[in-house]
C-alpha positions as CSV (number, residue, x, y, z in Angstrom):
1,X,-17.8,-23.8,-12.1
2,X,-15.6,-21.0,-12.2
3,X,-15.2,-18.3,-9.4
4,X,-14.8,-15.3,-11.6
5,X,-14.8,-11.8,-9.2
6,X,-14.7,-8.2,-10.2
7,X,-12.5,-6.2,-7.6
8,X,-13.0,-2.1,-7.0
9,X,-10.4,-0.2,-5.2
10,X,-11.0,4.1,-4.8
11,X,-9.8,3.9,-0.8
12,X,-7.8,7.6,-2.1
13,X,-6.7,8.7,-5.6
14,X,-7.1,6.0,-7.9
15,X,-9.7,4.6,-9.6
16,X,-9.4,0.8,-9.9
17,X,-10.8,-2.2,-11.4
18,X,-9.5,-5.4,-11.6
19,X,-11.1,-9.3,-12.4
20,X,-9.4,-12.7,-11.1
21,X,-11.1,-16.2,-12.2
22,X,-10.0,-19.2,-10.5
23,X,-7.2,-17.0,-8.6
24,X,-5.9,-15.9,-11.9
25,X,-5.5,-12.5,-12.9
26,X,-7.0,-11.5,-16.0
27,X,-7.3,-7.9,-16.3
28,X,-6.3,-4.8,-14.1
29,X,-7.1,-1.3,-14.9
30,X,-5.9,1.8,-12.9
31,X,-7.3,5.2,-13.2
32,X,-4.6,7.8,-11.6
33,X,-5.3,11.9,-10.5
34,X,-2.6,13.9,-11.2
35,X,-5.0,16.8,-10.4
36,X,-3.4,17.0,-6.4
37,X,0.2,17.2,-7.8
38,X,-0.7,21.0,-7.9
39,X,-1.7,21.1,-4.1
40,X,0.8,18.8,-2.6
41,X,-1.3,15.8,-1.2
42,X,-4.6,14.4,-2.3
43,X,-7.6,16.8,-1.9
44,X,-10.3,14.7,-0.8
45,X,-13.2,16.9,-3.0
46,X,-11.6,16.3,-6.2
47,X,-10.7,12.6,-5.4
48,X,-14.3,11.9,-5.3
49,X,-15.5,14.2,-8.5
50,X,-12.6,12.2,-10.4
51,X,-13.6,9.0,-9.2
52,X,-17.0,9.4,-10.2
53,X,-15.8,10.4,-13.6
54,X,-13.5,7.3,-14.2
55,X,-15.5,4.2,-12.5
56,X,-17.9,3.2,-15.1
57,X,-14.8,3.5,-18.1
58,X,-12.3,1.7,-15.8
59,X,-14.8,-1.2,-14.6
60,X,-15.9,-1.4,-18.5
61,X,-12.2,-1.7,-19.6
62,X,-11.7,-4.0,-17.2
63,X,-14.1,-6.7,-18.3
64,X,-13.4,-6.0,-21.9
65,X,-9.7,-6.8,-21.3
66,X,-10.5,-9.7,-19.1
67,X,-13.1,-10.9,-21.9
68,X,-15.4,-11.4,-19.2
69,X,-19.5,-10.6,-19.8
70,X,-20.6,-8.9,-16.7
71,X,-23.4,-11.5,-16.3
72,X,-20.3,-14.0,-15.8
73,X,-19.3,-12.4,-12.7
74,X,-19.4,-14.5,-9.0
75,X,-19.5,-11.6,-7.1
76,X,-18.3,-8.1,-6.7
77,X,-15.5,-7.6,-4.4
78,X,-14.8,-3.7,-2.8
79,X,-12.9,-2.0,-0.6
80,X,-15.2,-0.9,2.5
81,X,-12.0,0.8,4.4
82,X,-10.2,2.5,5.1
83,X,-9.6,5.8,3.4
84,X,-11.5,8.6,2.5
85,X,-14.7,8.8,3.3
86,X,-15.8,10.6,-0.2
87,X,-13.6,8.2,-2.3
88,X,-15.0,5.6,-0.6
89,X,-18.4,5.9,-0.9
90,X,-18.2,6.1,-4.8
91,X,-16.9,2.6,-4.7
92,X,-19.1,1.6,-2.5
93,X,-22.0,2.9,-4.0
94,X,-21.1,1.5,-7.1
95,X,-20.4,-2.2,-6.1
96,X,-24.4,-2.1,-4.1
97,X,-26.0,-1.1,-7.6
98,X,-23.6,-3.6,-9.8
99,X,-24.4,-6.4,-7.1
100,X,-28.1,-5.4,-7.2
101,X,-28.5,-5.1,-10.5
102,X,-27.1,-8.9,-11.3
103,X,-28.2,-10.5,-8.6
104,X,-24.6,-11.1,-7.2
105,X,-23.2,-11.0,-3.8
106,X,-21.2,-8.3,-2.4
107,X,-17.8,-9.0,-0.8
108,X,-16.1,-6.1,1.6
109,X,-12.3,-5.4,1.5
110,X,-10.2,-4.3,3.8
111,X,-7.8,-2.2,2.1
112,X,-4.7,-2.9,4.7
113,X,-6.1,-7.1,4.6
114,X,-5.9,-6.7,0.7
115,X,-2.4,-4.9,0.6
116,X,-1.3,-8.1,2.6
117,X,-2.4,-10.8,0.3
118,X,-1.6,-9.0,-2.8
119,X,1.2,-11.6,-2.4
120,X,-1.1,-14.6,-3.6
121,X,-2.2,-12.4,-7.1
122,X,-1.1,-15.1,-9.7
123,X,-1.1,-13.8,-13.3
124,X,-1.4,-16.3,-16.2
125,X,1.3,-18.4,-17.2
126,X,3.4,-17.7,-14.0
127,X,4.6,-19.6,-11.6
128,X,3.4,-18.1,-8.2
129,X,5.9,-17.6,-5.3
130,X,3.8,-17.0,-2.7
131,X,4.2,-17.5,1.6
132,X,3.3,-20.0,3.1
133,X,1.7,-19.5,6.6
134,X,2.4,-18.1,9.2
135,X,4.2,-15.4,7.5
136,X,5.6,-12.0,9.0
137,X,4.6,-8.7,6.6
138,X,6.0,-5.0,7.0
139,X,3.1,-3.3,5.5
140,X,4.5,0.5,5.0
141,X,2.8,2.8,2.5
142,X,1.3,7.0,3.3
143,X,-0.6,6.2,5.9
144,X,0.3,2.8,7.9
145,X,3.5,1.5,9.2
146,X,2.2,-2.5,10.6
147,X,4.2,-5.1,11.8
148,X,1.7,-8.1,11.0
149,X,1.5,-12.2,11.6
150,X,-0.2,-12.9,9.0
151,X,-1.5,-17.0,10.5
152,X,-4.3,-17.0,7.4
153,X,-5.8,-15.2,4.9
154,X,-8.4,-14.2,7.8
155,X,-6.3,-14.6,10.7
156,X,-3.8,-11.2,10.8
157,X,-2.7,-10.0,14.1
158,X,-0.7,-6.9,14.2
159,X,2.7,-6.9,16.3
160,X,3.3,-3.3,16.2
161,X,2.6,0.0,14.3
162,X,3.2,3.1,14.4
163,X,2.0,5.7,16.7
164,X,2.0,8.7,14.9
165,X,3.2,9.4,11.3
166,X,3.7,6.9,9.0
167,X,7.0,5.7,6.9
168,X,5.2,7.2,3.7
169,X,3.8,10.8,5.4
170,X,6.9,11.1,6.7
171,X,8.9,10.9,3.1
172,X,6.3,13.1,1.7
173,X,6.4,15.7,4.4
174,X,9.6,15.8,4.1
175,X,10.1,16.0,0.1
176,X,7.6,18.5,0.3
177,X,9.4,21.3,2.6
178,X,12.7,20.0,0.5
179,X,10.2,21.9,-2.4
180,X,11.0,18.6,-4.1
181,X,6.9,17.9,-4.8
182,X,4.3,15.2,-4.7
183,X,4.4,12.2,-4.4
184,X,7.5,12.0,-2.7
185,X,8.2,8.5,-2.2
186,X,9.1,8.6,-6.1
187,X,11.3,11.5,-6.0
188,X,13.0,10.7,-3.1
189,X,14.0,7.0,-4.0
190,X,15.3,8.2,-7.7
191,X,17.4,10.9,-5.8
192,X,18.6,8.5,-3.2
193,X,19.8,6.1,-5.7
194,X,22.0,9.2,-6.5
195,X,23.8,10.5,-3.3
196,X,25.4,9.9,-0.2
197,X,23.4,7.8,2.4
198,X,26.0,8.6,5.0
199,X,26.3,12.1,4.9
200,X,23.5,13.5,6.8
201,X,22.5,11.8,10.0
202,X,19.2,12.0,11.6
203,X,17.9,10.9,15.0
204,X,16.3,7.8,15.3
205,X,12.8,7.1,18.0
206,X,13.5,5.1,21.1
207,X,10.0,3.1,21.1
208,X,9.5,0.1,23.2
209,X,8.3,-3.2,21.4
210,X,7.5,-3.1,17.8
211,X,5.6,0.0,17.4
212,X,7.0,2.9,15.1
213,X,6.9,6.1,15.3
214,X,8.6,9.0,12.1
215,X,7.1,12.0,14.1
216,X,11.0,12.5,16.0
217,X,12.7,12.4,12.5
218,X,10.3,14.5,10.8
219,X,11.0,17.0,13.3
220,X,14.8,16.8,13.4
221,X,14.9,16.3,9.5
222,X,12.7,20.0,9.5
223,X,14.9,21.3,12.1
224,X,18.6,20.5,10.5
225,X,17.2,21.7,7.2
226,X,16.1,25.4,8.2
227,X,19.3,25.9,10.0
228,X,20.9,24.6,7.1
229,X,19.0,27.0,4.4
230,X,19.8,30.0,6.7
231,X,23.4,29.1,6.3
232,X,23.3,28.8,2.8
233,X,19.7,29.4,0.7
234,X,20.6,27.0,-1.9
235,X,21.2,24.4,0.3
236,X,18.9,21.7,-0.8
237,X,20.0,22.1,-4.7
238,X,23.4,21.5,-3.6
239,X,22.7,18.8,-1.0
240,X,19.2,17.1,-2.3
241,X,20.7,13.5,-3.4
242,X,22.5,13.4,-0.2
243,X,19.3,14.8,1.8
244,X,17.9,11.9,0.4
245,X,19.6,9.2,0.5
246,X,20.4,9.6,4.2
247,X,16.2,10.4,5.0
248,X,16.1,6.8,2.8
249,X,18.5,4.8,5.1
250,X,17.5,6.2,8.1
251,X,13.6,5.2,7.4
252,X,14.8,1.6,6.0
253,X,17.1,1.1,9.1
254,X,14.1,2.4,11.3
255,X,11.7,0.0,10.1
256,X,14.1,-2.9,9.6
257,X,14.9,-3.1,13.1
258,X,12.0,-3.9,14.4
259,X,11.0,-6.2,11.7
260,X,14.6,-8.0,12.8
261,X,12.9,-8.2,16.8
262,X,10.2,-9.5,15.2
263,X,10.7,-12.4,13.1
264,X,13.4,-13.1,15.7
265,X,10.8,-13.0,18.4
266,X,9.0,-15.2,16.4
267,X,11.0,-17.8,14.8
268,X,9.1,-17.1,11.4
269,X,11.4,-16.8,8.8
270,X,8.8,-16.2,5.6
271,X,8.9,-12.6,5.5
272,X,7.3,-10.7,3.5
273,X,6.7,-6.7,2.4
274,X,3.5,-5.0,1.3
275,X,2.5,-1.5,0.8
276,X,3.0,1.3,-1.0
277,X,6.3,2.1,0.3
278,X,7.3,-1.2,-0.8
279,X,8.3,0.2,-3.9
280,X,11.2,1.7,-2.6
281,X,14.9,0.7,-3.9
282,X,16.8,1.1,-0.2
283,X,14.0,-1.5,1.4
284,X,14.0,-3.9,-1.1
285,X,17.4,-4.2,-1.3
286,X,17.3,-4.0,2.6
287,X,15.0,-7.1,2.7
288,X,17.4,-9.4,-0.2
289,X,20.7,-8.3,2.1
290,X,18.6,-10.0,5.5
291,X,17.5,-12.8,3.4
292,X,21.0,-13.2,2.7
293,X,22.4,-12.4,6.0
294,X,19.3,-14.3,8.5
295,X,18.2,-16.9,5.9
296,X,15.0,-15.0,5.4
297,X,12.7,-16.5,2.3
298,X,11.8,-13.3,1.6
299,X,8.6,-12.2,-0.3
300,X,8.7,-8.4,-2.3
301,X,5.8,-7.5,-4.5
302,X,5.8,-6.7,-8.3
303,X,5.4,-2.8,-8.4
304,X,2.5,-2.9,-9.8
305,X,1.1,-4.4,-7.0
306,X,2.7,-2.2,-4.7
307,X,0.1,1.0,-4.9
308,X,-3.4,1.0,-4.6
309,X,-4.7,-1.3,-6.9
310,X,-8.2,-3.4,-7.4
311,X,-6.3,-6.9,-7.8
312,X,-5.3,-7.1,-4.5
313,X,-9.2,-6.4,-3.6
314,X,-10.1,-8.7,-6.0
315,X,-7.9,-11.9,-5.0
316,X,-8.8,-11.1,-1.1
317,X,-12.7,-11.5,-2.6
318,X,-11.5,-14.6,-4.1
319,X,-10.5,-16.1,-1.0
320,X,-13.7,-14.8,0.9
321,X,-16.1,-15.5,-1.5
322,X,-14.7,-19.6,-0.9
323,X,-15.9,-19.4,2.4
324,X,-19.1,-17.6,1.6
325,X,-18.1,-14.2,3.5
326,X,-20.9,-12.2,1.9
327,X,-21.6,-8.9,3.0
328,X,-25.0,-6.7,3.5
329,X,-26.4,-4.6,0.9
330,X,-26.6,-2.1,3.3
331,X,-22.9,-2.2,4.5
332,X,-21.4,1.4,5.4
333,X,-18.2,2.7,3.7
334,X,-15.2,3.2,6.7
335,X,-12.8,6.3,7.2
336,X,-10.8,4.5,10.0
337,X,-9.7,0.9,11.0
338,X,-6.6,-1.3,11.6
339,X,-5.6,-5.0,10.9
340,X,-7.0,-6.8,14.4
């Protein structure tokens, strides 16, 4: 018999739904806000309203394009946490009724677990490259920077991680006092590809083992910047491709350093990259120039798979729901957790 789940992500801004039989993707459907564009980062308040707006339609659309009858469903796979707490609960909420009202089981999600074996989504008539395990992933994206071995779908162990701001927050931070807007990661990596990633250089942290930290260039990108604009008010439009290209290579050369000390350390050369931050142009080409360079086999998700997105929830509810790892109807939405 076939295992056919329906995955829900709404961990921040988008609305997603997405349905996998037999490890196949059939359908995915995302829902984005571009309400918060206006306020420069996601407002939790009107994350939730939206999401309460667009789950039914986006859950419907994505069993209509799948072709899948909802009483056809295995089980209903969610992500529990992290995120926010509103955004959350709408999910959430949703899964315990649909789950209820078919008689299915419910499956929880960690959202960091799912953004790690988005890897294994197969779509049909593809031929999956996937790791093999043990397999190293840099998970980067808004909020987590993770340096994880990843032994098993359910065995992650994280080698490092930041200790204050993440890869992500910091691009955004920083694209926001550049008055460049929201998202940044977007903005910056089409301006990047554009300038000068050697003309501007910023200091780098000094932090023992693998953790990261992007508070220490935050500051001194900030820093350089005002005494820049004082200098010369239009500094940013004259400089912005070169302000961000050199913000891009020092982030990639940040987080691929450590990455180095860890599969290194390790002796695991299947590498992989997860993560909204993944999209980027200077990391991915970063991670094909160390396969080429260390032998690394190398592993970079499709960008659609690279946000938020409900088939990453949904093949991680695949893999638990083959080992029976139900959940309680009664199981509380999460703001906070890491990979252990």
């Amino acid at each position: 018999m076939s295992i056919i789940i329906l995955g829900i992500e709404s961990s921040c801004d988008d609305t997603s739904a997405a349905v996998i039989k037999d490890g196949v993707l059939l359908s995915s459907v995302i829902a984005s806000q571009a309400v918060h564009e206006a306020y420069g980062g996601v407002v939790p308040e009107l994350a939730s309203r939206a999401h309460q707006q667009n789950i039914v339609p986006v859950v419907h659309e994505a069993l209509k394009r799948a072709g899948v009858k909802k009483e056809e469903l295995s089980a209903v796979a969610f992500t529990r946490g992290p995120g926010l707490m509103g955004s959350l609960l709408v999910g959430v909420s949703f899964a315990k009724g649909f789950s209820r009202a078919l008689g299915i089981p419910m499956i929880e999600v960690n959202h960091l677990q799912g953004h790690v074996l988005a890897h294994f989504i197969k779509e049909e008539g593809e031929e999956a490259h996937q790791p093999k395990f043990p397999f190293i992933c840099l998970l980067v994206s808004g909020g987590n920077s993770q340096i994880i071995r990843v032994n098993a779908y359910n065995d992650m162990e994280v080698l490092g991680q930041t200790i204050d701001d993440a890869a992500g927050e910091a691009i955004d931070k920083c694209s926001k006092v550049m008055g460049l807007g929201y998202p940044g990661g977007p903005i910056i990596d089409r301006l990047a590809r554009q300038g000068n990633p050697d003309a501007f250089t910023f200091s780098k942290p000094h932090i023992p083992g693998y953790d990261y930290s992007f508070s220490g260039l935050k500051t001194s990108f900030l820093y350089s910047l005002r005494e820049w604009v004082k200098e010369d008010p239009d500094f940013v439009e004259h400089h912005k491709t070169d302000l961000a290209a050199s913000l891009e290579k020092t982030i990639v050369d940040i987080l691929m350093e450590k990455l180095r000390k860890a599969v290194k350390s390790t002796g695991i050369r299947e590498v992989a990259v997860a993560g909204g931050v993944s999209a980027n142009n200077g990391l991915r080409n970063a991670f094909c120039e160390h396969a080429e360079k260390y032998g690394w086999d190398i592993f970079i998700p499709k960008f659609g798979y690279t946000t938020d997105n409900a088939a990453m929830i949904a093949i991680t509810g695949y893999f638990k729901y083959q080992d029976k790892e139900f959940c309680a109807i009664d199981a509380p939405a999460y703001s906070r957790v890491t990979i252990k």
